[in-house]
N, C-alpha and C positions, 0 to 999 in steps of 0.2 A: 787723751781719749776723747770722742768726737761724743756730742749730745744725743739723749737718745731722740731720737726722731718721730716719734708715737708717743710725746709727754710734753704737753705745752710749759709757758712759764711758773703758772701755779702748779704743775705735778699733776695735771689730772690727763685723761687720755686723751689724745687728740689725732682724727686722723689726717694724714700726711695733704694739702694741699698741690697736685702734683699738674694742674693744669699751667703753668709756666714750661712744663719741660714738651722737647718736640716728642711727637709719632716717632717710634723708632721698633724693629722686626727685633721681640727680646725672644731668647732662648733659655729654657731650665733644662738640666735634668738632675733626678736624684734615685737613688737605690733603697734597700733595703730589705733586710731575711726575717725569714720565721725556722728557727730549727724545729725541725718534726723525727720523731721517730720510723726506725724502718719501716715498720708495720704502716704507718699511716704512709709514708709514701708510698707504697706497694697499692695502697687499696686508692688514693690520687691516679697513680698508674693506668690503674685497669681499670679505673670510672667506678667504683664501687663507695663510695663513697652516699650515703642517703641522700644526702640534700642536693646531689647532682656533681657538674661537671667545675670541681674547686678552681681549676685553672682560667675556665672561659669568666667564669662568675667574678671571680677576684677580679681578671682585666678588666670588665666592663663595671663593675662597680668603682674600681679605682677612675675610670673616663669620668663617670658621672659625679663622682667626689671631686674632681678638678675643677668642673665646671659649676662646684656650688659651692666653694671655696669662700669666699664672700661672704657669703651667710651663716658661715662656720666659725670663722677669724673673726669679730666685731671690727679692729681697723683696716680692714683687708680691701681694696678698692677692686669693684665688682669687674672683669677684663673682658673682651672680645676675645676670646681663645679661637684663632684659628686654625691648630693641632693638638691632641693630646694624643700620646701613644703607651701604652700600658703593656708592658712584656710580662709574666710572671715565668719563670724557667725552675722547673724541677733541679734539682743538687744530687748528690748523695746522700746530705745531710738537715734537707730541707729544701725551702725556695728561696729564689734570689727575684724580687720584682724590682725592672726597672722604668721610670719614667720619662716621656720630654712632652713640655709645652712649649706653645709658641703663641706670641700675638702680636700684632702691630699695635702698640699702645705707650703709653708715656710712664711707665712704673713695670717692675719687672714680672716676671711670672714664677717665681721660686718657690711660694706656698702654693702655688698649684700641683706642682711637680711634685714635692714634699706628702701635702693633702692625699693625691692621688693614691705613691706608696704606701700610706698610712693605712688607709679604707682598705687597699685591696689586701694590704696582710691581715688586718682585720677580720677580713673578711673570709679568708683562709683560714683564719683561728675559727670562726663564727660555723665555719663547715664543718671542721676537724674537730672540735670539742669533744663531740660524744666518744669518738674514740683516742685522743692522745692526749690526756691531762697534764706531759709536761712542755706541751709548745715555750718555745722562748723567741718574741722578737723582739729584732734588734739592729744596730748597725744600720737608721736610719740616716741619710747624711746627703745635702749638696752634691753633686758630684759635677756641676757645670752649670755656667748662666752667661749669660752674651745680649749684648745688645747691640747692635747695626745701622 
């Protein structure tokens, strides 16, 4: 099994020195659901929801969770993101949000992608509260990362 790479020789945290490695165009993306009841999709649906429009909000809160990634993670090294894209898609049985980041930079973008998903289901639960008390999310996960 490989070392962990966020834990110097005495055990304490340490972030990753990654300026040895080249500039190189990395890619993320990752998924993730919220299951919601009928009722509250319906009321997603037709924009009835009080605190506004659950679908635009979540995407654009998930963008801005990407781009402060950094500041969220302690060892997370701060990145030039020049794409984030933030999908949130209605189901039957809830939402499906998915992400992709990109930057030109020397370390990957995977907690941005990840970050992104996180906030904007969040933030769908943060909408949705007052009316569905059994939200469950889940099935947060990787789903792709490249570097070039």
């Amino acid at each position: 099994m490989s070392q962990l790479s966020h834990i110097n020789d005495e055990g304490k945290a340490n972030m990753v020195d990654v300026g040895h490695k080249p500039q190189q165009v990395r890619t993320a993306k990752a998924s993730g659901f919220i299951a919601l009841q009928p009722e509250t999709i319906r009321l997603i649906k037709e924009s009835l929801i009080k605190k506004g429009d659950v679908i635009t909000i979540a995407e654009i809160a998930g963008i801005q969770a990407a781009k402060e990634t950094s500041r969220l993670i302690p060892l997370c090294h701060p990145l030039q993101l020049t794409k984030v894209e933030v999908k949130a898609e209605v189901q039957e049985n809830g939402v499906l949000v998915k992400s992709m980041t990109k930057c030109i930079g020397q370390t990957g973008v995977e907690m941005e992608a990840l970050t992104a998903v996180n906030v904007a289901l969040l933030t769908i639960y943060d909408m949705c509260k007052a009316v569905d008390k059994n939200m469950v999310m889940g099935d947060v996960k990787l789903d792709f990362k490249e570097k070039i």
